[in-house]
N, C-alpha and C positions, 0 to 999 in steps of 0.2 A: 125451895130446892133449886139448884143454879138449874146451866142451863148450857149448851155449849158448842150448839150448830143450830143456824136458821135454815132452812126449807125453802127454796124460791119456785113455786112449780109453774107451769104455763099449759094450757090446751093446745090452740093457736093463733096465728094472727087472725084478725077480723077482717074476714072478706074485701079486698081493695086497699087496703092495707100492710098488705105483708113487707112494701118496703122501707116503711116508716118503721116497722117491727125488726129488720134486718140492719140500719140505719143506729137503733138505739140499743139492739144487742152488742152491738160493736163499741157503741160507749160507756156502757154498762160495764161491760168487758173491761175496759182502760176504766175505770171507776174502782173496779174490782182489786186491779192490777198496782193501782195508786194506793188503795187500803192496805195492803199487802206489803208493798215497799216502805209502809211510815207504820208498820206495826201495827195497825185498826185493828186488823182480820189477822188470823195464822195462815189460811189457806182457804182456796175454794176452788169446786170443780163444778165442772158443766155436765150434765149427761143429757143426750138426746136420744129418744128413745125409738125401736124400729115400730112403724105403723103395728096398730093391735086393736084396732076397733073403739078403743078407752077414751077417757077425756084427758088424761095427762098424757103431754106427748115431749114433756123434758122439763130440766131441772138444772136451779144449783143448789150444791150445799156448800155454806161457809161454816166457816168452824173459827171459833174464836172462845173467848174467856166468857162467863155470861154478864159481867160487865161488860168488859167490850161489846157484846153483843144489843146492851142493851143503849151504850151509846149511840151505836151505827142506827138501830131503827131507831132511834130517836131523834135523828139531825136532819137537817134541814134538806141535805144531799138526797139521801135516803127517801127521802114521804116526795119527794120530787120524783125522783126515778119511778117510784111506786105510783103517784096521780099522771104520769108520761104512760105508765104501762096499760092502765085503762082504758087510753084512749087507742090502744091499738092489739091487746092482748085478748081473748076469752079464757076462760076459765084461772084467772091470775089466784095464787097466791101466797100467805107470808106464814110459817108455821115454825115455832120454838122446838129445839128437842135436845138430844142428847146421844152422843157416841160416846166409843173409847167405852175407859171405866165406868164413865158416869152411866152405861146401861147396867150394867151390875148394882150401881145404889137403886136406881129405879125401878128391878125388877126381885128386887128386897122389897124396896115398899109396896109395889102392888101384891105379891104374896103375904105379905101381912095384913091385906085388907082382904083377900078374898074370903066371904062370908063363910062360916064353919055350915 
């Protein structure tokens, strides 16, 4: 079943860190910006979220075809950015899903599985 927006979520920077975290949000950004202009991605947005106690404190969503999507985490750019974010992120990470129509096929099929 495709697939057709990634999940990028974050906690926050790691203590002593925040600028190296502030540093690579801005090239991530122009990473973003560059997939965007040659077609990789369709779109992606930022949300940062207002203080709530939680561990997620912001996000992106990309949206893209679920090839595309499955190119992007696949390249060499990508697992870069991603091994760059460890070293300065807590709670990082990388999740497949689905907007638009495609929640409508998805919530076909989990009703066809919920047990009678």
């Amino acid at each position: 079943m495709d697939t057709n927006a990634v999940f990028f979520a974050w906690n926050r920077s790691i203590p002593g860190r925040e600028q190296l975290s502030a540093e690579h949000f801005g090239q991530f950004v122009q990473y973003l910006d560059g997939l965007q202009k040659r077609a990789a991605i369709d779109s992606y947005e930022v949300v940062f979220l207002d203080p709530h106690g939680g561990d997620m404190n912001g996000f992106f969503l990309i949206r893209a075809s679920g090839a595309k999507l499955t190119a992007l985490l696949g390249s060499t750019e990508w697992v870069t950015h991603m091994m760059r974010v460890v070293h300065h992120l807590e709670g990082a990470g990388v999740v497949r899903g689905v907007t638009g129509p495609l929640v409508r096929e998805r919530m076909e099929l989990w009703t066809k599985t919920i047990p009678a």
